[in-house]
C-alpha positions as CSV (number, residue, x, y, z in Angstrom):
1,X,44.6,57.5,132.6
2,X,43.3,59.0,129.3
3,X,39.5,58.2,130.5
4,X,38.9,56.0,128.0
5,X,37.5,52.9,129.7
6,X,38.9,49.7,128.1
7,X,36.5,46.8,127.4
8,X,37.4,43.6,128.5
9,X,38.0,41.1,126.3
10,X,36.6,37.6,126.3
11,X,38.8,34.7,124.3
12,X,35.9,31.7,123.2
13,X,37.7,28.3,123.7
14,X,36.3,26.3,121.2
15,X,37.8,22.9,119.7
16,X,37.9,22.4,115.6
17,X,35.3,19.2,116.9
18,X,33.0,21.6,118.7
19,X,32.8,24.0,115.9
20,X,32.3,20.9,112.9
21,X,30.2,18.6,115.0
22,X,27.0,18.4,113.6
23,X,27.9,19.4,110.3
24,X,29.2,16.5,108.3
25,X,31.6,16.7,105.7
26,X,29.9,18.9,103.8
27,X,26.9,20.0,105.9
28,X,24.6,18.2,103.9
29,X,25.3,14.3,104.9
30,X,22.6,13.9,106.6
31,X,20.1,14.8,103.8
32,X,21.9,12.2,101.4
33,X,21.7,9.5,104.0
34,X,17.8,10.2,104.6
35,X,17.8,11.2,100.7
36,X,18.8,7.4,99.8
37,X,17.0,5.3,102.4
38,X,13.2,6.9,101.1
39,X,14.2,5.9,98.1
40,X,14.6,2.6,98.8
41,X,12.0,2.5,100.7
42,X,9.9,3.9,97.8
43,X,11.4,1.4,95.8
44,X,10.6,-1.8,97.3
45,X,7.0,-1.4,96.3
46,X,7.2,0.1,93.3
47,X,9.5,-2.4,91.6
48,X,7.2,-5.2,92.8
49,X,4.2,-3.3,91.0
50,X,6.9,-2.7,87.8
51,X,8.0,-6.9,88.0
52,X,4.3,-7.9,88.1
53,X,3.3,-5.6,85.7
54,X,5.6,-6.9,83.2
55,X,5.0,-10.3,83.8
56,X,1.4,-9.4,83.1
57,X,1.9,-7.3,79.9
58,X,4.7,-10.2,78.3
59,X,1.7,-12.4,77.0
60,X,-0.5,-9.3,76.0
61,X,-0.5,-8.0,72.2
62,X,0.4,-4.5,72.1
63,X,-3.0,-3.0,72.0
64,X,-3.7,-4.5,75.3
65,X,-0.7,-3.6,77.1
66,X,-1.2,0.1,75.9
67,X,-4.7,-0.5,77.5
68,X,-3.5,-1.3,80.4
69,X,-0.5,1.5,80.6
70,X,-3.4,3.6,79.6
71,X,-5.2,3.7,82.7
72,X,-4.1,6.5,84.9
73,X,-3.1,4.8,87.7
74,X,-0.6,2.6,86.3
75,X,0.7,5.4,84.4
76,X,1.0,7.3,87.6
77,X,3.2,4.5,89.0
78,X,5.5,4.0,86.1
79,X,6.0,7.3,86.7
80,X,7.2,7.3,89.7
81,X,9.4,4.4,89.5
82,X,11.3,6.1,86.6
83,X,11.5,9.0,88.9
84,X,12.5,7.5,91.7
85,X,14.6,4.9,90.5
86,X,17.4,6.8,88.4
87,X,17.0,9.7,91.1
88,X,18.0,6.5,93.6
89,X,20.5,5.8,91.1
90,X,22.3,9.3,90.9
91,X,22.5,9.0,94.6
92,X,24.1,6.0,94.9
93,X,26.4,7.0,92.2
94,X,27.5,9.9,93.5
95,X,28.6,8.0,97.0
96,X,31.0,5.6,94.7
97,X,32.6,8.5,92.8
98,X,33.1,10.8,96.0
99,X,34.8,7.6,97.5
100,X,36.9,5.7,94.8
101,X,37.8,9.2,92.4
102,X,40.7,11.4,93.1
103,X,39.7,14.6,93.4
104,X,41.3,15.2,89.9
105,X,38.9,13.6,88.2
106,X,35.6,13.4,90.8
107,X,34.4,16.6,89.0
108,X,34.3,15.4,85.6
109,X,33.1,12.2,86.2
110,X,30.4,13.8,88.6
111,X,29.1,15.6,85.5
112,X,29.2,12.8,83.1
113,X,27.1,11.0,85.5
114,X,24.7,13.4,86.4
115,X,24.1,14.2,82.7
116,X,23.9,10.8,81.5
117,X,21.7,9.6,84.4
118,X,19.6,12.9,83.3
119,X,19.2,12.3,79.6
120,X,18.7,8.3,80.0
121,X,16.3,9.4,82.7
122,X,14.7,11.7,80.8
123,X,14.2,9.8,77.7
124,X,12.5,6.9,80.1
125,X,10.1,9.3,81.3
126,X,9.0,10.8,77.5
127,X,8.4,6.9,76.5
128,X,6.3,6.6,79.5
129,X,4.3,9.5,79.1
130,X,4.0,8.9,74.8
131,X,2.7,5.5,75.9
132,X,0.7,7.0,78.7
133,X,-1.4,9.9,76.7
């Protein structure tokens, strides 16, 4: 004996499942699932205020309707059904390209996407607010 004392070692048995589970595929599947359902959820009332409202503005001239999109309320919720409908959108998106793409080309079309989703989204949201202020 050298007086060294040895410490004993302890091997953790652990399965692949025990060491993923809870995780998803990613670690983040979870957030998307949550992520899509309070959009919808959002959505429902939001594009029954957007359908009446342009059923109400169609017979309108255009100085009314600007009245009308000029009060800050219904500015506030044009607003947010542009924001919440193309980030709705992006999410639903994403779902078909992870599933249908090969992996080969899931990254580019993830990007064309996301940037045209973006820039569309975007442009929506500057007509709102020019109309708005």
């Amino acid at each position: 004996m050298s007086g060294k004392t040895e410490t004993p070692r302890v091997a953790v048995m652990r399965s692949y499942l025990g060491r993923a589970r809870g995780l998803g595929a990613a670690g983040t599947g979870v957030e998307h699932w949550w992520a899509q359902r309070v959009g919808t959820v959002a959505l429902l009332p939001l594009t029954a205020w957007f359908v009446f409202t342009v059923l109400h503005l169609a017979p309108m001239d255009r100085a009314a309707a600007l009245n009308f999109l000029h009060a800050p309320w219904n500015a506030t919720l044009l607003v947010a059904f542009i924001l919440v409908t193309f980030h709705h959108m992006q999410l639903g998106l994403q779902v078909v390209i992870e599933d249908y793409l090969q992996a080969g080309t899931r990254t580019m079309a993830m990007l064309v996407m996301r940037g045209t989703i973006g820039l569309v989204g975007l442009a929506c949201l500057l007509a709102a607010l020019r109309l708005a202020i």
